[in-house]
C-alpha positions in Angstrom: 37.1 75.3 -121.9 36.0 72.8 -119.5 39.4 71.1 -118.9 40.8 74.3 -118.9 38.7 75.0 -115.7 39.1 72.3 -114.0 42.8 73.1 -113.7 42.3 76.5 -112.3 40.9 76.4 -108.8 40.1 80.3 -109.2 37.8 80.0 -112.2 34.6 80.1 -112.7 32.5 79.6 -115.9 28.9 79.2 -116.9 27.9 76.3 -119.4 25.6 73.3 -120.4 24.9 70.4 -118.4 26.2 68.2 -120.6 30.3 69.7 -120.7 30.8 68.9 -116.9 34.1 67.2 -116.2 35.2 65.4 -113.0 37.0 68.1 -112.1 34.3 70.9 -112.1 31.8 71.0 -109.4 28.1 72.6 -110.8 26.6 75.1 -108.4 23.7 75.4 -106.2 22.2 78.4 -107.0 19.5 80.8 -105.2 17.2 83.4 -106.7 17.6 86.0 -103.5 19.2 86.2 -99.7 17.7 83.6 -97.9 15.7 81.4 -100.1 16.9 77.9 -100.3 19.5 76.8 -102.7 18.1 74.6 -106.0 21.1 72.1 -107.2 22.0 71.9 -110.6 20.4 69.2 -111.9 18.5 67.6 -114.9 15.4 67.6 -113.5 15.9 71.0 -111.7 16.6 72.1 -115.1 13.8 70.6 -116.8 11.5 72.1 -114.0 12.5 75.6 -114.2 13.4 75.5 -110.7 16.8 76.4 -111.2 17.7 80.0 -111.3 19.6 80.0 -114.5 17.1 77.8 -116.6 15.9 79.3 -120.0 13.6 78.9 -122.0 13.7 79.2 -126.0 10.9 80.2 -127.6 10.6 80.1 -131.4 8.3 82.2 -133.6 6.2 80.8 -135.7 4.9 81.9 -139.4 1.1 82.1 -139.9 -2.3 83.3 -138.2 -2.4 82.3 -134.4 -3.9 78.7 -134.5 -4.1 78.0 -137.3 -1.4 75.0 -138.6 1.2 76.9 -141.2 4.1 74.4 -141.0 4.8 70.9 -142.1 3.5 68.7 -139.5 7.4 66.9 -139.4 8.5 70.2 -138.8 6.0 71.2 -135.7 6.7 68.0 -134.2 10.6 68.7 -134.3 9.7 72.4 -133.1 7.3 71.0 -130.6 10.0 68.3 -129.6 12.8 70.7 -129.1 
């Protein structure tokens, strides 16, 4: 998709950080008419500064605090 758009000067696409191509440009974005634009960035990102950052939340199984899963597989949970 990415190459694609970056031989089409008209289009416009919305994806990871990570399928940039020399040839696309990444967006400053802001959240409402006259606020300051937030550049796409890693740390931006990270942050939650950037308008389109989500989050991804994951249920759980079990009574609220107490530990249900394998530790290994909170720590991956935890890490992602």
């Amino acid at each position: 998709m990415m190459a694609g758009l970056g031989n089409d000067k008209y289009a416009i696409a919305y994806s990871g950080i990570r399928e940039r191509t020399p040839q696309v440009k990444a967006l400053a974005l802001s959240v409402r008419d006259g606020a300051p634009y937030i550049p796409f960035s890693l740390e931006t990102v990270a942050n939650r500064s950037y308008p389109l950052a989500g989050r991804c939340t994951l249920p759980q199984p079990g009574a609220a605090g107490k530990p249900q899963l394998d530790p290994e597989i909170a720590e991956f949970l935890r890490f992602i």
